[in-house]
C-alpha positions as CSV (number, residue, x, y, z in Angstrom):
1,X,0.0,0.0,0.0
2,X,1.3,3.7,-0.5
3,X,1.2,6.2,2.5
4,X,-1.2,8.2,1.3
5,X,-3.9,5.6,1.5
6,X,-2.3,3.7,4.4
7,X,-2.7,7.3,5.8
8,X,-6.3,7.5,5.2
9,X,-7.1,4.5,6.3
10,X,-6.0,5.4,9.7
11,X,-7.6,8.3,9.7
12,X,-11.0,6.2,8.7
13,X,-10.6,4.0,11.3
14,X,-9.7,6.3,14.1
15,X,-12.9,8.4,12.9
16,X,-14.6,5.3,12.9
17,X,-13.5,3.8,16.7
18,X,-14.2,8.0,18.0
19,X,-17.6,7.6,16.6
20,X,-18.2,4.4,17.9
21,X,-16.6,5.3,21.5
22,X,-18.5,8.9,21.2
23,X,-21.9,6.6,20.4
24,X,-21.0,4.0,23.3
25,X,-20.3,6.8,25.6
26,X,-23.8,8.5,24.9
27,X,-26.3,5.9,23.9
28,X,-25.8,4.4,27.5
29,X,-25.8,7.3,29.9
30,X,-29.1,8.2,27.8
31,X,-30.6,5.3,28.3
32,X,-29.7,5.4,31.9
33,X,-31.0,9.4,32.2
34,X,-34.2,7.8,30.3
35,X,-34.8,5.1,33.0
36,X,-34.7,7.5,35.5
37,X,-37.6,10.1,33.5
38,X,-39.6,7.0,33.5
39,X,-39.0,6.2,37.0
40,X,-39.2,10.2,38.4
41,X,-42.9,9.9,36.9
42,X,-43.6,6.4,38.8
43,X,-42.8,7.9,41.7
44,X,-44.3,11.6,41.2
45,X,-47.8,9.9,40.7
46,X,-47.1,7.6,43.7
47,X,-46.3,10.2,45.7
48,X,-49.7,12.6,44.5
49,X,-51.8,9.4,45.9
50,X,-50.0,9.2,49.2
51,X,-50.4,13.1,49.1
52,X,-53.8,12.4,48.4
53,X,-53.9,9.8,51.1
54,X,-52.2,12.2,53.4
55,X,-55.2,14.8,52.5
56,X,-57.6,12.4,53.8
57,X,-56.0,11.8,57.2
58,X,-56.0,15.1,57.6
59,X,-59.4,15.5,57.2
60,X,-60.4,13.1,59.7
61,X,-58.6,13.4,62.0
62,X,-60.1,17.8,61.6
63,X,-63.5,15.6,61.8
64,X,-62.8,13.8,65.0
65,X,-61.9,16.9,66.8
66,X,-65.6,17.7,66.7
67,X,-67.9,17.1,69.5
68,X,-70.9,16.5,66.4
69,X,-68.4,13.4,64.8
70,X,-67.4,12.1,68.2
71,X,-71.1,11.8,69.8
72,X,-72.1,10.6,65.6
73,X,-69.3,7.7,66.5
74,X,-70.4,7.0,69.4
75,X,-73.8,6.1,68.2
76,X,-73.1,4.1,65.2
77,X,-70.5,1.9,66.3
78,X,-70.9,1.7,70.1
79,X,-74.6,2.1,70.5
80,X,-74.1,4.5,73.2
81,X,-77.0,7.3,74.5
82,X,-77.2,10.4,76.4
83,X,-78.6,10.1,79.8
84,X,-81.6,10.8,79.1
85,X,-82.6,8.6,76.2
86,X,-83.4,5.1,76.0
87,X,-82.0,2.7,73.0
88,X,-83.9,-0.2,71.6
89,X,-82.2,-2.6,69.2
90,X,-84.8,-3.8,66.3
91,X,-84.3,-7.1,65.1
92,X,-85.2,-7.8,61.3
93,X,-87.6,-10.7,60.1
94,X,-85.7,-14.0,59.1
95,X,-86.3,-14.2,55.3
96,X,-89.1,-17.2,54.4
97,X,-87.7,-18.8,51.5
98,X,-90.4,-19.9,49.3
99,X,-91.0,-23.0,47.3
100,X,-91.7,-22.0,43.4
101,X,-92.7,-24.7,41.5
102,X,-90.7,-25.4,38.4
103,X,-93.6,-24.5,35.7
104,X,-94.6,-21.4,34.0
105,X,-94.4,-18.2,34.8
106,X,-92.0,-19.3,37.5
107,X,-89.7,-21.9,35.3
108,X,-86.6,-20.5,33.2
């Protein structure tokens, strides 16, 4: 081969190996800045929910410092009563399960 093209051929390939080490060295940390986009967005929703979550406490807990949702409590779950008031518990009817006999209207 002659220099001139033995020359050029160098040059080619170290253009060729820069381009390929320039690619290497930014295809990856690309990737890598991508992965973490994807994962920032994961994580921004899950942290609106427990925001949202958070929001709800909050709300609560503003509730239970009431007298009006403390005494409302106290009703529903414990069956409790002022003083001066009686409480009766009301028992529903057992269900009656009827025989239908298998023949129109009452057949499928």
């Amino acid at each position: 081969m002659r220099r001139p093209a033995l020359r050029r051929l160098t040059l080619v390939a170290v253009a060729l190996l820069s381009a390929g080490a320039a690619l290497l060295l930014g295809v990856v940390p690309f990737q890598g800045w991508l992965e973490q986009r994807d994962r920032n967005a994961a994580l921004r929703i899950e942290v609106e929910a427990v925001e949202a979550g958070n929001r709800d406490y909050e709300d609560r807990i503003d509730a239970l410092d009431t007298d009006a949702e403390i005494e409302r409590l106290a009703r529903e779950e414990y069956g409790l009563v002022r003083p001066d008031e009686e409480a009766y518990a009301i028992q529903s009817t057992p269900r009656v399960e009827f025989d239908v006999p298998g023949i129109w209207p009452f057949a499928d």
